[in-house]
C-alpha positions as CSV (number, residue, x, y, z in Angstrom):
1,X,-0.5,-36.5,39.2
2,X,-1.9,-34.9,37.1
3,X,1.2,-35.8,34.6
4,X,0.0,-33.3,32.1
5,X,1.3,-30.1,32.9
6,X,5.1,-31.3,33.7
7,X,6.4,-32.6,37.3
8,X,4.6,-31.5,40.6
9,X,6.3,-28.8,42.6
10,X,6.9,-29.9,46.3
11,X,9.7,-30.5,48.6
12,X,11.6,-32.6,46.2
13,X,11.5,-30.4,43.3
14,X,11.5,-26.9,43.3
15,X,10.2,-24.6,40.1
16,X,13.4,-24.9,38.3
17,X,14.0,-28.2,39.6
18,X,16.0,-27.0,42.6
19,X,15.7,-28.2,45.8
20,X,15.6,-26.8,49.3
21,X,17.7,-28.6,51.1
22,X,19.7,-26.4,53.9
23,X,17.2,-23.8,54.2
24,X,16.8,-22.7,58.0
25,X,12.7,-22.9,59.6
26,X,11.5,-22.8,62.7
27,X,9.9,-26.1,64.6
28,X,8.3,-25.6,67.8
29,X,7.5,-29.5,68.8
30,X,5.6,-30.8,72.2
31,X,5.5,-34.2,73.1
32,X,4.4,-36.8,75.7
33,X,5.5,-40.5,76.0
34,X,3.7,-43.3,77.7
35,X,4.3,-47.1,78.4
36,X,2.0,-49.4,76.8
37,X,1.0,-53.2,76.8
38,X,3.1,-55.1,74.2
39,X,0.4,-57.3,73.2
40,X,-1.8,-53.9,72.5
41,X,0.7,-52.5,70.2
42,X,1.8,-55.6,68.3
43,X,-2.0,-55.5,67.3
44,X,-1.5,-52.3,65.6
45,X,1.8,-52.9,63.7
46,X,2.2,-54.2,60.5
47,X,3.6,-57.4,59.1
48,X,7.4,-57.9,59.8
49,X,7.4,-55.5,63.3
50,X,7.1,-56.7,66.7
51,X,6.9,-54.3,70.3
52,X,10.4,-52.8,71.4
53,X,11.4,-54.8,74.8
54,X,9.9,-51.5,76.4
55,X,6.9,-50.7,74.5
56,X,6.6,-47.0,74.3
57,X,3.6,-44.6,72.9
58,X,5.3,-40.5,71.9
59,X,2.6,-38.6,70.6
60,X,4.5,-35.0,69.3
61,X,2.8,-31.9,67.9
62,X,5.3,-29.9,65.4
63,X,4.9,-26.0,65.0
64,X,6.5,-25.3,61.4
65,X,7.5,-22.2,60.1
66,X,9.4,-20.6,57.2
67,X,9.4,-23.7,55.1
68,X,11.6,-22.7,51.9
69,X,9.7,-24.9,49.7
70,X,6.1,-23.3,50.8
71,X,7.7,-19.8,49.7
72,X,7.9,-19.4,53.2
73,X,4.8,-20.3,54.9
74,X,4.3,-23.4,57.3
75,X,2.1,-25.4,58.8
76,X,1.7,-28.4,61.5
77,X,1.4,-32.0,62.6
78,X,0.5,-34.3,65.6
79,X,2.5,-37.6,64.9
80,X,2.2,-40.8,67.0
81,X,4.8,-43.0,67.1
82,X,5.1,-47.0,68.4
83,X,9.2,-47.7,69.8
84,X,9.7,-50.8,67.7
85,X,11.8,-53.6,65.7
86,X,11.5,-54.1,62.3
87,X,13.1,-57.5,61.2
88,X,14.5,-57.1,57.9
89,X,16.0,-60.0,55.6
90,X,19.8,-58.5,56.8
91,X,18.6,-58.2,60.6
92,X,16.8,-56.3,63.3
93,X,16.1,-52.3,62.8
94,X,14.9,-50.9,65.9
95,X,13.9,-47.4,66.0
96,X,10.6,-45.4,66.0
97,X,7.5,-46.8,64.2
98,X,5.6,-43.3,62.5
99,X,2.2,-45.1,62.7
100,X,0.3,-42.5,61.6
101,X,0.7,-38.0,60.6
102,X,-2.0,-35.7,61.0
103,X,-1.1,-32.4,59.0
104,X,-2.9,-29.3,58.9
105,X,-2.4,-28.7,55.4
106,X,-3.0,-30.6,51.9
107,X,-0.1,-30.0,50.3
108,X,2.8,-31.8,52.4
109,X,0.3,-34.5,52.5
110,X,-0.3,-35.5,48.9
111,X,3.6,-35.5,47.9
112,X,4.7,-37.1,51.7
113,X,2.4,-40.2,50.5
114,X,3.1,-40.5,47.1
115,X,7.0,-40.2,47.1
116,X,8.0,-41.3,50.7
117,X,4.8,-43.5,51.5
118,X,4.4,-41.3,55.0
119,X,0.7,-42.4,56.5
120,X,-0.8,-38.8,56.5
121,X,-3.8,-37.8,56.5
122,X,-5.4,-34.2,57.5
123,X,-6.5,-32.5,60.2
124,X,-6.7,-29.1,61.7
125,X,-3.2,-28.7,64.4
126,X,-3.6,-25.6,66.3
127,X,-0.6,-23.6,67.4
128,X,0.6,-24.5,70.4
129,X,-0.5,-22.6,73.4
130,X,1.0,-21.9,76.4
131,X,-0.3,-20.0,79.5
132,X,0.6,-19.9,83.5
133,X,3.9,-22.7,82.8
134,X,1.4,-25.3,81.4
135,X,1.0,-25.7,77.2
136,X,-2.0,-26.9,75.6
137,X,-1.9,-28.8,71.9
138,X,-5.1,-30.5,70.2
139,X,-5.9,-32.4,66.9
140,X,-9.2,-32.0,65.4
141,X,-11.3,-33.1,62.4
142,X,-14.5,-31.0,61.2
143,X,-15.1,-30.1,64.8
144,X,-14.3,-33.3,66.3
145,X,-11.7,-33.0,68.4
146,X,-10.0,-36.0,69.2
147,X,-6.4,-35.5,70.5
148,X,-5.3,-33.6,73.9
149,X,-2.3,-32.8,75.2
150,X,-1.3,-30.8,78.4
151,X,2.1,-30.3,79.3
152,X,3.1,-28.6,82.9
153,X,5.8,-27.3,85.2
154,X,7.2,-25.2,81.9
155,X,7.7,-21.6,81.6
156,X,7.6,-20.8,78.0
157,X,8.1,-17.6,76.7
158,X,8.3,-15.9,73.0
159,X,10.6,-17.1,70.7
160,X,14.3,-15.9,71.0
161,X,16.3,-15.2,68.3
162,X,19.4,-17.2,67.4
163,X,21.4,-14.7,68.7
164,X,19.2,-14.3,72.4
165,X,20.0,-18.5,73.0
166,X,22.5,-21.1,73.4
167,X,21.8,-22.4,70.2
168,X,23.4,-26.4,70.4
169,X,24.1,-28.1,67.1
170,X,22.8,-31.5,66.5
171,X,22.0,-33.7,64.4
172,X,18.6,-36.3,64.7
173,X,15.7,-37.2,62.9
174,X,12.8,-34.9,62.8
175,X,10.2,-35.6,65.1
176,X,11.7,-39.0,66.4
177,X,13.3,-39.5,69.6
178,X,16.8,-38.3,69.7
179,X,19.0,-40.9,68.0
180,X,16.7,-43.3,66.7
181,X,15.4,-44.1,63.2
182,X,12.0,-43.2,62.1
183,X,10.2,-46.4,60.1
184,X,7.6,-46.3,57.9
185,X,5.2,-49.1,56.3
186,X,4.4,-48.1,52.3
187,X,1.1,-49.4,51.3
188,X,-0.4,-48.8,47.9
189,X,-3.9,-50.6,46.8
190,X,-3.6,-52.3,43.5
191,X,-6.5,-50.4,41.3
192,X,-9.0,-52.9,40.4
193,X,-7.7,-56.1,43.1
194,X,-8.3,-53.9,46.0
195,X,-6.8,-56.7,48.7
196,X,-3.9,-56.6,46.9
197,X,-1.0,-54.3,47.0
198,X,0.6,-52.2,43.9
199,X,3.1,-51.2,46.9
200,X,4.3,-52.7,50.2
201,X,7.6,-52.4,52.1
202,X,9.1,-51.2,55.0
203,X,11.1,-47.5,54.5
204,X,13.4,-46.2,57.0
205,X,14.8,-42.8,57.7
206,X,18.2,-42.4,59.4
207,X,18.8,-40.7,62.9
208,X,20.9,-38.1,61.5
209,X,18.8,-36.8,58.9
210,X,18.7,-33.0,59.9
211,X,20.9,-30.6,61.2
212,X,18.8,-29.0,64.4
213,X,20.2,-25.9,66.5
214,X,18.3,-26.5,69.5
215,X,17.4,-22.6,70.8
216,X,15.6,-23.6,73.8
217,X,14.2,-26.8,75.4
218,X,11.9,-27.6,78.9
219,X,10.9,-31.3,80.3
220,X,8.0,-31.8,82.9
221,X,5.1,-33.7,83.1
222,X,2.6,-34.3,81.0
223,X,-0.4,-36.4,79.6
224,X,-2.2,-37.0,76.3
225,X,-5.4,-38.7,75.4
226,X,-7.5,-39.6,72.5
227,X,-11.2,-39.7,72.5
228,X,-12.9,-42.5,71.3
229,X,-15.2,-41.7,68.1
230,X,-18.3,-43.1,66.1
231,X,-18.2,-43.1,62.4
232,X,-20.5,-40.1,62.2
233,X,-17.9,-38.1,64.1
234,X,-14.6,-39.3,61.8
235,X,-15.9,-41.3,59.2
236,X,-12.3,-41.5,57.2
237,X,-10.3,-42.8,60.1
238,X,-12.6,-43.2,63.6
239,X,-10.7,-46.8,63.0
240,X,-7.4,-45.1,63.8
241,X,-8.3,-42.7,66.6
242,X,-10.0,-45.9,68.3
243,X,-7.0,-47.9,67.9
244,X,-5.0,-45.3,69.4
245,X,-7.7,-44.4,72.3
246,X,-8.0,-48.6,73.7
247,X,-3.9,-48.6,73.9
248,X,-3.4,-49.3,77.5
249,X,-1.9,-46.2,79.3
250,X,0.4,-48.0,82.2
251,X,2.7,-45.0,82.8
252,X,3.2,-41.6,81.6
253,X,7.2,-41.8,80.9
254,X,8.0,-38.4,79.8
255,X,6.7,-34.8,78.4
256,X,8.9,-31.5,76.7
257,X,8.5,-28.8,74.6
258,X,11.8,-27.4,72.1
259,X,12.3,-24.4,70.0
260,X,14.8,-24.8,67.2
261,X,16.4,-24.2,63.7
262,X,15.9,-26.7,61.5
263,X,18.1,-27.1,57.9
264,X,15.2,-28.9,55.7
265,X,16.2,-32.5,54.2
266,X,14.0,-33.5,51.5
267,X,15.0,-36.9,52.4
268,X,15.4,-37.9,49.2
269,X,18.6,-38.9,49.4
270,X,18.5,-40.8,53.0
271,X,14.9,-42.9,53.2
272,X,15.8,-45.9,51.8
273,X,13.6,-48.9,51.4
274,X,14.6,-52.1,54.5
275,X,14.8,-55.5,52.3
C-alpha cells in the first residue's frame, strides 16, 4: 500500500523489478547471551512453541551499511531472540525464536512486516561504540532509552578492508546464532473482528540463508539489560520492553562483536511458512 501508483519498491522488488540479491554490505553485529527460566519465556512465546531444553536470551545489535536496495545507504537494529522449538504438524523445528526487531529506520520496517511478517517496530540504534577494549550499544525511543549493552576484554579497531583480513566464507542466517534457523510468528488483525486474525502462522528462515565473509571477530564478556518503562515513557510497546526486563537473568552465557561481508538475500525465495 498504497496500490495506486504500481508495486512498492523495497528489498524484494527493485525499480525495474530487479532484485538485489548478491550485492556485498557491511554488518557490524554485537551480541550478548543469557540463560533464562523456562517457565519465564514460555510466557512470552506464542501458540505452538515451548522453551529449548536450555533456555537461552541473545540480544544482538546489527551495524548495516551499503545496502544495494537503499541506493547504498544503511541503517540498524537491536533484535532479541528466545532459543526455542516450534512443533509443527510434520515435527519439532528448533532454532532461534526473533521475538521482536527494533530498526532505526521506517522503511525496512513497513515491507519486513507486510511481506515476511517480521515483528518490527522502530527505534533509534546508535552506531556501535567502542573505546579502551570495551564497546557500548543502546536502543532508544523518543529519548527513552531502554536497552544497554557493554561488551569488554575486546580490542576493536577501524574496519579493515577485505584485502587487510582473513576473510572466512560461510554461510548462516543473519543475525541468528551460527547454524540455527530463525522463526517467526505472522500475526495480522482481521479489520473490523479485532480478536480475530486475517493472518497467523509460524515462518521460518533457513540457517544458510546468507553467504557471510567473516573479516574479523572478538568474544569476551558481556552484559545487557532492559529498563523497565511506564506507558508515558513507551506508550506503543512499554508491554514488550517489560516482558523483556522481568526475564530472569541466571547467567550471562556469552558476548562478541564481528565485522563482515554480507551478500544480501531478500529471502524471498527461502522463508517458507511451518504447517
Amino acid at each position: 500500500m498504497p496500490v495506486g501508483f504500481g508495486p512498492s519498491v523495497g528489498p524484494r522488488q527493485g525499480p525495474d523489478g530487479t532484485r538485489f540479491n548478491g550485492e556485498w554490505a557491511r554488518t557490524a553485529t554485537a551480541h550478548v547471551s543469557y540463560r533464562t527460566e523456562a517457565d519465564a519465556l514460555a510466557s512470552v512465546l506464542p501458540p505452538g512453541f515451548a522453551p529449548a531444553a536450555d533456555p537461552i536470551v541473545r540480544v544482538q545489535t546489527l551495524q548495516n551499511t551499503d545496502f544495494a536496495w537503499l541506493a547504498g545507504r544503511g541503517y540498524n537494529w537491536t533484535e532479541v531472540l528466545f532459543s526455542a522449538t516450534y512443533h509443527s504438524e510434520k515435527g519439532p523445528v528448533s532454532g532461534d525464536f526473533v521475538a521482536v526487531m527494533w530498526e532505526s529506520k521506517a522503511d525496512p520496517i513497513i515491507p519486513g512486516r507486510e511481506e515476511l511478517g517480521l515483528p518490527k517496530l522502530f527505534a533509534d540504534v546508535p552506531d556501535v561504540r567502542s573505546v579502551n577494549g570495551r564497546s557500548f550499544s543502546t536502543a532508544s525511543w523518543d529519548g527513552f532509552q531502554f536497552m544497554e549493552m557493554t561488551l569488554e576484554d575486546l580490542v576493536v579497531g577501524p574496519w579493515p578492508t577485505e584485502k587487510e583480513a582473513d576473510a572466512v566464507t560461510t554461510s548462516l542466517g543473519l543475525g541468528g546464532s551460527e547454524g540455527r534457523p530463525r522463526l517467526y510468528y505472522k500475526y495480522m488483525p482481521r479489520t473490523g473482528d479485532w480478536a480475530n486474525p486475517d493472518v497467523a502462522y509460524v515462518t521460518v528462515a533457513p540457517a544458510s540463508n546468507y553467504e557471510v565473509k567473516v573479516l574479523e571477530s572478538w568474544t569476551g564478556d558481556g552484559v545487557v539489560a532492559f529498563n523497565r518503562a511506564r506507558w508515558e515513557d513507551l506508550p506503543t510497546f512499554c508491554n514488550i520492553v517489560n516482558a523483556i526486563a522481568d526475564l530472569p537473568v541466571l547467567e550471562f552465557t556469552g558476548a562478541g562483536f564481528s565485522r563482515a561481508l554480507v551478500a544480501f538475500n531478500d529471502l524471498a525465495d527461502s522463508q517458507h511458512i511451518l504447517p
